[in-house]
Each structure stands twice: as structure tokens, then as C-alpha cells.
PyMOL CGO cylinders between C-alpha atoms (Angstrom):
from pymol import cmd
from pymol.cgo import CYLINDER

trace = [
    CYLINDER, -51.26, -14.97, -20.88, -50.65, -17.23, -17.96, 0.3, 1, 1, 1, 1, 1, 1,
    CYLINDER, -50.65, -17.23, -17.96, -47.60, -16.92, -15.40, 0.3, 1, 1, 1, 1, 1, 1,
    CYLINDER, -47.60, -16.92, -15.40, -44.22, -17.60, -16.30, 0.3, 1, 1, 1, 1, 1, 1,
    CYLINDER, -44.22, -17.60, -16.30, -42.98, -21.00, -14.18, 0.3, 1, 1, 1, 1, 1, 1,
    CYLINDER, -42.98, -21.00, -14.18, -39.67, -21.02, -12.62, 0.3, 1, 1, 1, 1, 1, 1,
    CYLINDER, -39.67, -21.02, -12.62, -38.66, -23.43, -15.44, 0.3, 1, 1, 1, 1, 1, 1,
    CYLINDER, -38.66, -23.43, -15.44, -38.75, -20.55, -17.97, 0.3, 1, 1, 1, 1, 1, 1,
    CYLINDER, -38.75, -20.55, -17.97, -37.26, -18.04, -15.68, 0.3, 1, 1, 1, 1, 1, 1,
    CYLINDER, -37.26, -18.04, -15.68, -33.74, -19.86, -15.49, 0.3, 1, 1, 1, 1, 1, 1,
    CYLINDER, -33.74, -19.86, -15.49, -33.81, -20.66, -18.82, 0.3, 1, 1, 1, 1, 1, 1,
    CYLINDER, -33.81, -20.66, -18.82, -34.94, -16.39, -19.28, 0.3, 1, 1, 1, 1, 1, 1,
    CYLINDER, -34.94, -16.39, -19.28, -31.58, -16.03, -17.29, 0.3, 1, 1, 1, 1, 1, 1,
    CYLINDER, -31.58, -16.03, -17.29, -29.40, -18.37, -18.99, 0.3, 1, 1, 1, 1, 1, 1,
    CYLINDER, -29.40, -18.37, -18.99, -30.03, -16.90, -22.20, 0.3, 1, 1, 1, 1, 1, 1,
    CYLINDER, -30.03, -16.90, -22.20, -29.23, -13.63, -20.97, 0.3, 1, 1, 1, 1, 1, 1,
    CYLINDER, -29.23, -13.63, -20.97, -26.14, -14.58, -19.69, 0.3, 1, 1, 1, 1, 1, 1,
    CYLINDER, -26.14, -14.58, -19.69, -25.17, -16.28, -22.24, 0.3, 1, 1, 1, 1, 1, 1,
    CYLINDER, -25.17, -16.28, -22.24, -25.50, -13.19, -24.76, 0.3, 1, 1, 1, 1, 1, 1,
    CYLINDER, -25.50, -13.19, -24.76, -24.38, -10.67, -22.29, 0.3, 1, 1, 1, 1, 1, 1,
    CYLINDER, -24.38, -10.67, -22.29, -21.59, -12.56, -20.14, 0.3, 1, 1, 1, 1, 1, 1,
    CYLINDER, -21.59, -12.56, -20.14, -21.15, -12.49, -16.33, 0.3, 1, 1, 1, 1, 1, 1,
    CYLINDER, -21.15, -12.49, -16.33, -18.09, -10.09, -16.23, 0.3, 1, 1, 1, 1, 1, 1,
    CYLINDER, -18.09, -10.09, -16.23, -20.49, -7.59, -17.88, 0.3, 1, 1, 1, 1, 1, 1,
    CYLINDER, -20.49, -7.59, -17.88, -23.82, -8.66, -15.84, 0.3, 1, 1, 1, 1, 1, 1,
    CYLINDER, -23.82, -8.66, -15.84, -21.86, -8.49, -12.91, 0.3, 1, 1, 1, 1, 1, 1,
    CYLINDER, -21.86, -8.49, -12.91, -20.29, -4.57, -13.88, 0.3, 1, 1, 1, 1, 1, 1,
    CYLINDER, -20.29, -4.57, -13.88, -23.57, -3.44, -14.44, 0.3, 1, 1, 1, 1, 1, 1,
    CYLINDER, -23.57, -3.44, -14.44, -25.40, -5.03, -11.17, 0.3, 1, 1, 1, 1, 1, 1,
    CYLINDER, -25.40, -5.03, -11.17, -22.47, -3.07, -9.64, 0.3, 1, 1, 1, 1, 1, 1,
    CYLINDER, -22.47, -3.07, -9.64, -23.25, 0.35, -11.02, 0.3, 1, 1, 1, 1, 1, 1,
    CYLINDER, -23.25, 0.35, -11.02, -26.98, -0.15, -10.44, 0.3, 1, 1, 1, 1, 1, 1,
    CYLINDER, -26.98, -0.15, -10.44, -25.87, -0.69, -6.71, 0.3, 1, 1, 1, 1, 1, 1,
    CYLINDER, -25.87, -0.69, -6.71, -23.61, 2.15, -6.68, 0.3, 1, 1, 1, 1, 1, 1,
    CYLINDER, -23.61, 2.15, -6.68, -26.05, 4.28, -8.53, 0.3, 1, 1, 1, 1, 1, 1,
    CYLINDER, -26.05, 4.28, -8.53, -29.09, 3.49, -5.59, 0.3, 1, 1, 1, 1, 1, 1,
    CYLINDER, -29.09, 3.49, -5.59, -26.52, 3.49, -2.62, 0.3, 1, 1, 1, 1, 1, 1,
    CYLINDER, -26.52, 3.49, -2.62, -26.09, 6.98, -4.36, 0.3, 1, 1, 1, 1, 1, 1,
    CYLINDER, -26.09, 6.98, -4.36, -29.71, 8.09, -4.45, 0.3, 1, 1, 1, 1, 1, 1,
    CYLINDER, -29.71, 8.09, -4.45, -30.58, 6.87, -0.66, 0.3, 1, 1, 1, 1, 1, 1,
    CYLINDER, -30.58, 6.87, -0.66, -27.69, 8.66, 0.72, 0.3, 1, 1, 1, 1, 1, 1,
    CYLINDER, -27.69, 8.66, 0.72, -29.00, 11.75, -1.31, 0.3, 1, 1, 1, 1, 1, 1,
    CYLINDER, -29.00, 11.75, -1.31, -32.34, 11.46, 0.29, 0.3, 1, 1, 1, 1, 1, 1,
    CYLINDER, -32.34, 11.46, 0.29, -30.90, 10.85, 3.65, 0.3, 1, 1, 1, 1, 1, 1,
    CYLINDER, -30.90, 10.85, 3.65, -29.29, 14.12, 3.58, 0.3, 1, 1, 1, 1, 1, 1,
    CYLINDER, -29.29, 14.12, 3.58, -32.18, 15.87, 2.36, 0.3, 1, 1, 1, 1, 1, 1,
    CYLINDER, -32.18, 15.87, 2.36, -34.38, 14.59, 4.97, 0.3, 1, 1, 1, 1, 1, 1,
    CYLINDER, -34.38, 14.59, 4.97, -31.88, 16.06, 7.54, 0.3, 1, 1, 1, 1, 1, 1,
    CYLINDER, -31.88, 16.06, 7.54, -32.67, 18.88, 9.24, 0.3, 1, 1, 1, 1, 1, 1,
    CYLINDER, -32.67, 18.88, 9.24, -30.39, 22.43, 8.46, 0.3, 1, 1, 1, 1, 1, 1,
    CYLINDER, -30.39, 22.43, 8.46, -29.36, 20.31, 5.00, 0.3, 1, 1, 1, 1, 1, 1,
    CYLINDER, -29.36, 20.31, 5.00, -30.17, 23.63, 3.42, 0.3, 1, 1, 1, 1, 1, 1,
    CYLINDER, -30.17, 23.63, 3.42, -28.42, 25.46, 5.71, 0.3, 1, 1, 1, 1, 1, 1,
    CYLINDER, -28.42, 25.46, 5.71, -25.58, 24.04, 5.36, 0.3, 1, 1, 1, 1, 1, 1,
    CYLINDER, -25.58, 24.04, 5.36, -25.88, 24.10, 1.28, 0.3, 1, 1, 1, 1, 1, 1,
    CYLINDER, -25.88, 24.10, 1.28, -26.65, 28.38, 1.90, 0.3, 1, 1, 1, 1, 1, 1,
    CYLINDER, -26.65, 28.38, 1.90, -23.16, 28.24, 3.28, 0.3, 1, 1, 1, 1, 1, 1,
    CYLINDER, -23.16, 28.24, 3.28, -21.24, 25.89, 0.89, 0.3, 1, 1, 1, 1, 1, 1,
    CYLINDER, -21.24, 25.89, 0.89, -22.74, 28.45, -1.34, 0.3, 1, 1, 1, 1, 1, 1,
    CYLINDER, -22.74, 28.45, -1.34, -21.29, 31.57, 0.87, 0.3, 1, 1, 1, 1, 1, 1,
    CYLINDER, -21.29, 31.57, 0.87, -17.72, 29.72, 0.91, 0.3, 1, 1, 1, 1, 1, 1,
    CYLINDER, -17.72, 29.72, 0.91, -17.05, 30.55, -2.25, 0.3, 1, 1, 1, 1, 1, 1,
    CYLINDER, -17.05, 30.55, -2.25, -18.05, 27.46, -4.39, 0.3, 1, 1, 1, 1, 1, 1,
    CYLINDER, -18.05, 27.46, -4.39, -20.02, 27.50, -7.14, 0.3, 1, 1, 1, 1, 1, 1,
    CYLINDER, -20.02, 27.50, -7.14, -23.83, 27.31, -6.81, 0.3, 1, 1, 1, 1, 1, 1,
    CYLINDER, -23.83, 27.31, -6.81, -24.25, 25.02, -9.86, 0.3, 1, 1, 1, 1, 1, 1,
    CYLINDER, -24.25, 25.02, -9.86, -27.86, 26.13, -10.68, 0.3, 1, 1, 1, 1, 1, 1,
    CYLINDER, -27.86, 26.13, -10.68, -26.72, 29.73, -10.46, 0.3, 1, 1, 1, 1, 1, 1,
    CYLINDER, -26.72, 29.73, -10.46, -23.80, 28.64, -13.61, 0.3, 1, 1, 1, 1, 1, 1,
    CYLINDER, -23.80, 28.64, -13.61, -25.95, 26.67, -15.37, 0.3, 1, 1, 1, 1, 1, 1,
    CYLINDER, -25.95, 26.67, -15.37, -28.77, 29.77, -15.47, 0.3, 1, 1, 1, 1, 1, 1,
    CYLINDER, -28.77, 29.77, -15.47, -26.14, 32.14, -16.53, 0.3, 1, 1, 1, 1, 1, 1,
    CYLINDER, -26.14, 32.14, -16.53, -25.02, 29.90, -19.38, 0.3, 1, 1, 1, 1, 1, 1,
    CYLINDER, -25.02, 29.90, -19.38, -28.40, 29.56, -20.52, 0.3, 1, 1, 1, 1, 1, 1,
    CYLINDER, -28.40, 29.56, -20.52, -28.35, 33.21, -21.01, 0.3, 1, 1, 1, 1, 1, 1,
    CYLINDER, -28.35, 33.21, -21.01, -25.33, 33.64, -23.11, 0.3, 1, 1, 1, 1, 1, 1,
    CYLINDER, -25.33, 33.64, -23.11, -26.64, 31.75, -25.96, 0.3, 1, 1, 1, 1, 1, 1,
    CYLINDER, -26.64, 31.75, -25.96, -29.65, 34.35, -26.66, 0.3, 1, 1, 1, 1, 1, 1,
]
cmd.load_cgo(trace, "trace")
């Protein structure tokens, strides 16, 4: 299989946007963005240091520690 020229690339793209439509292309480059924007600020704050710390005392606030809910209702069910 040889490499794909730039030739069949647009037309690749042209078809696509044909089927699909830009509004919709367009929405879903958008959530993709949102979606890694998302993940690397995520990472950011886990690299930082006392990030845990500061979850420990979101925790001793009085919210919810989600994996603490999600544990219990795993054991209602049995």
C-alpha cells in the first residue's frame, strides 16, 4: 500500500464534509477541544504539589468523596 498524496486527502475531507456537514464537524472539533483542554488542566493539577491535600480537605468539608458513594452503592445491590 503506498502513501496517500495530498490529492486524495482533500478529496478524503470533502467527502466527509459533505456527509457530515460543517455545523456538525465544527460542534464536534469543539467538544474534542473542550474535552483535552479538560484532561491537561486535570493533569496540571495533579502534578501540583499538596493537590491531595487539598482533595483530603474538600473531603473533610463535608462534600461527598465520590469513590466513597460509589463503593457503598456497589454494596447495596448484594
Amino acid at each position: 500500500m503506498g502513501s496517500l498524496s495530498i490529492w486524495h486527502w482533500l478529496i478524503v475531507l470533502l467527502i466527509v464534509a459533505l456527509v457530515f456537514g460543517t455545523k456538525k464537524l465544527r460542534n464536534i472539533g469543539g467538544d474534542l477541544g473542550g474535552a483535552v483542554k479538560g484532561f491537561k488542566e486535570g493533569m496540571r493539577e495533579s502534578e501540583e504539589p499538596g493537590s491531595q491535600e487539598k482533595q483530603r480537605e474538600l473531603s473533610r468539608d463535608g462534600t461527598v468523596d465520590v469513590e466513597a458513594k460509589d463503593k457503598s452503592r456497589s454494596n447495596d445491590y448484594r
